[in-house]
N, C-alpha and C positions, 0 to 999 in steps of 0.2 A: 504494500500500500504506500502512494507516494505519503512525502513527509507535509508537504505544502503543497494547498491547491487556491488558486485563485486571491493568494496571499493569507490564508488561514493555513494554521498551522495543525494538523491533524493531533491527536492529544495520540498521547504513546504509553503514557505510564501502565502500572499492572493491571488497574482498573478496565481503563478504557481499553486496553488489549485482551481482557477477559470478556467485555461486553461484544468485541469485535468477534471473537470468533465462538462464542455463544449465538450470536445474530446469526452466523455464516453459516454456523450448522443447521440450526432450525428455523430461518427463515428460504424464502425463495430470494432467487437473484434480485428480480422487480422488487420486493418490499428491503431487500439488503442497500442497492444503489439508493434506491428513495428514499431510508433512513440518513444516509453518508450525504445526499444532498442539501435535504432538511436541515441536518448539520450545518452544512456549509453556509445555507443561505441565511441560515440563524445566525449565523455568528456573523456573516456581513452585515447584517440589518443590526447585530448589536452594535457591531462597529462604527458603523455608518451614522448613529443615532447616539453613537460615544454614549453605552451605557456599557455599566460594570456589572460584569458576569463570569462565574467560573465556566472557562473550557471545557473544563473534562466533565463537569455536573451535565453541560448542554448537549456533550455529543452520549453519554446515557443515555441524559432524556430521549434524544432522537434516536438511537439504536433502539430504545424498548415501545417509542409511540403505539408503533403496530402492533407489539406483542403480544395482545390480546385477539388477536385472528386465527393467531397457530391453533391448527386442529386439535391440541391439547388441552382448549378449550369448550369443545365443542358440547360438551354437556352443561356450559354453564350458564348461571341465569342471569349473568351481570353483564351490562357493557362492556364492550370490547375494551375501550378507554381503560375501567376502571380493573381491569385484569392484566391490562397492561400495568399500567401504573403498581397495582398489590405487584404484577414479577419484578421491575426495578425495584421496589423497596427492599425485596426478600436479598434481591442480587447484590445490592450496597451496602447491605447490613455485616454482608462477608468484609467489607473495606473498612470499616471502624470510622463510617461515614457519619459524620454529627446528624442526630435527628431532625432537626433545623433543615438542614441540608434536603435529606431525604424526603421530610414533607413536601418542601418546595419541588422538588424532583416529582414527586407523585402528585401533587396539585396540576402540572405543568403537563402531562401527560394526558390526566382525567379530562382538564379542558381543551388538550389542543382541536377538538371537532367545533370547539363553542365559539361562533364569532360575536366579539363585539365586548368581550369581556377580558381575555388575557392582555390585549394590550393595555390596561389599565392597572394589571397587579405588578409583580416583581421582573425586573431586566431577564431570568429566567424562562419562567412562564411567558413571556412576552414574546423572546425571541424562537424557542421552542416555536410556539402554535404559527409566527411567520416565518420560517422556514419551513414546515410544513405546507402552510397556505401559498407560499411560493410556488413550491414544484409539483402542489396537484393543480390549483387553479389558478396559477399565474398571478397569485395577489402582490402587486404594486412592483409588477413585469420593470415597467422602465427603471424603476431605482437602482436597478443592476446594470452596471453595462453588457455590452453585447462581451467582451472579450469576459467578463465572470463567468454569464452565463454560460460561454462555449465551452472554458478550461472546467467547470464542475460535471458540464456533457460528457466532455470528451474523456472524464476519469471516472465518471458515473453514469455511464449510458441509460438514457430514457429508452428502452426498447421497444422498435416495432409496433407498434399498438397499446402504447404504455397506456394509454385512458383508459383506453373500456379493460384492459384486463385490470389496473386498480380499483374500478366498477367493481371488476367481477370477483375480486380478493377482496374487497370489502363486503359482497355481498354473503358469497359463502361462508366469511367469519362471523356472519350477525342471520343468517336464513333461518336458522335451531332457535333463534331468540329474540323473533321479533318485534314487542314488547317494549325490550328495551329501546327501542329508536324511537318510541315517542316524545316529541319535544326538540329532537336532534335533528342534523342536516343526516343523519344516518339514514330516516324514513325516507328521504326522496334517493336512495340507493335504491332501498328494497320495494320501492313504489317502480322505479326504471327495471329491475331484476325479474320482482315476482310478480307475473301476471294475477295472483290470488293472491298479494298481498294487501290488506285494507288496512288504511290509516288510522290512529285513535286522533279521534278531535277531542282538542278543550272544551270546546262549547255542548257537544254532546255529552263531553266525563261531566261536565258542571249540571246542563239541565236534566241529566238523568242520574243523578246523585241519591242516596237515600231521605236528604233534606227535603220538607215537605215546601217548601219556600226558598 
């Protein structure tokens, strides 16, 4: 793995080299590069916006985003988010990672699907969810230059039909549970995905509640 991309410095210590090849095994390529991207773009946007953030805590965060997809979660009742987030916890608890720390890591992961919110908490959480919102839907594309974007492609290949197949990996990770997607940008997955998928609305949980008024 190069040491620097696009002026970011890849994190190398034990940690982040244990998260690296934890990811590698049990992730696919597509959710592997789009971690290592996520990374990268987070940490430009942290740069870029000169806030203060530990490296190694943001490329975690971004190696475990997804980790709540892996089919070894496949019987569970929880968001994907928040499965991911419970395995980085488990995984930094090995590092003698301050709890502090570790919250903020697991806070930053649970909401990277939730717009509108992380950019208001901590340089963490913040950078996390836009690095992510980068590389799936191009959130705030031009703030990059052309030369960023190309050197994180060109070490991180978007492959062949990266869209619809992260569709299609996010839908398989959430099809067993979908429940959980209401409220979330996760329902208009399995709204695109499942032809038998039906929405829960608000307005129906509320007016058909046990409340007689």
């Amino acid at each position: 793995m190069k040491r620097a991309i696009a002026g970011v410095d890849i994190p190398d210590g034990v940690m982040a080299q244990a998260a690296t090849d934890l990811m590698r095994t049990t992730e696919s390529e597509l959710l592997f590069h789009h971690a290592l991207r996520a990374f990268l773009f987070g940490a430009l946007t942290g740069y870029r916006e000169k806030l203060a953030f530990d490296t190694e805590l943001l490329y975690v965060g971004a190696m475990f985003h997804n980790a709540g997809l892996n089919v070894k979660y496949q019987g569970s009742p929880y968001r994907f988010e928040v499965d991911g987030a419970n395995a980085a916890r488990e995984f930094m608890k090995q590092y003698a990672v301050a709890d502090e720390r570790i919250n903020e890591v697991w806070t930053a992961i649970a909401l990277h699907t939730t717009p509108g919110i992380p950019e208001y908490m901590s340089p963490l959480v913040a950078t996390i969810s836009a690095g992510v919102q980068m590389d799936v839907r191009g959130a705030r594309y031009e703030d990059f230059t052309a030369q960023q974007r190309d050197e994180i492609v060109q070490a991180y290949p978007r492959e062949s039909g990266f869209k619809k197949k992260l569709i299609e990996a996010y839908a398989r990770g959430m099809e067993h549970r979908p429940v959980t997607t209401f409220g979330t940008v996760n329902a208009d997955v399995l709204d695109r995905w499942d032809p038998n998928y039906r929405r829960l609305n608000f307005c129906g949980l509320v007016l058909g509640c046990d409340w007689p008024n």
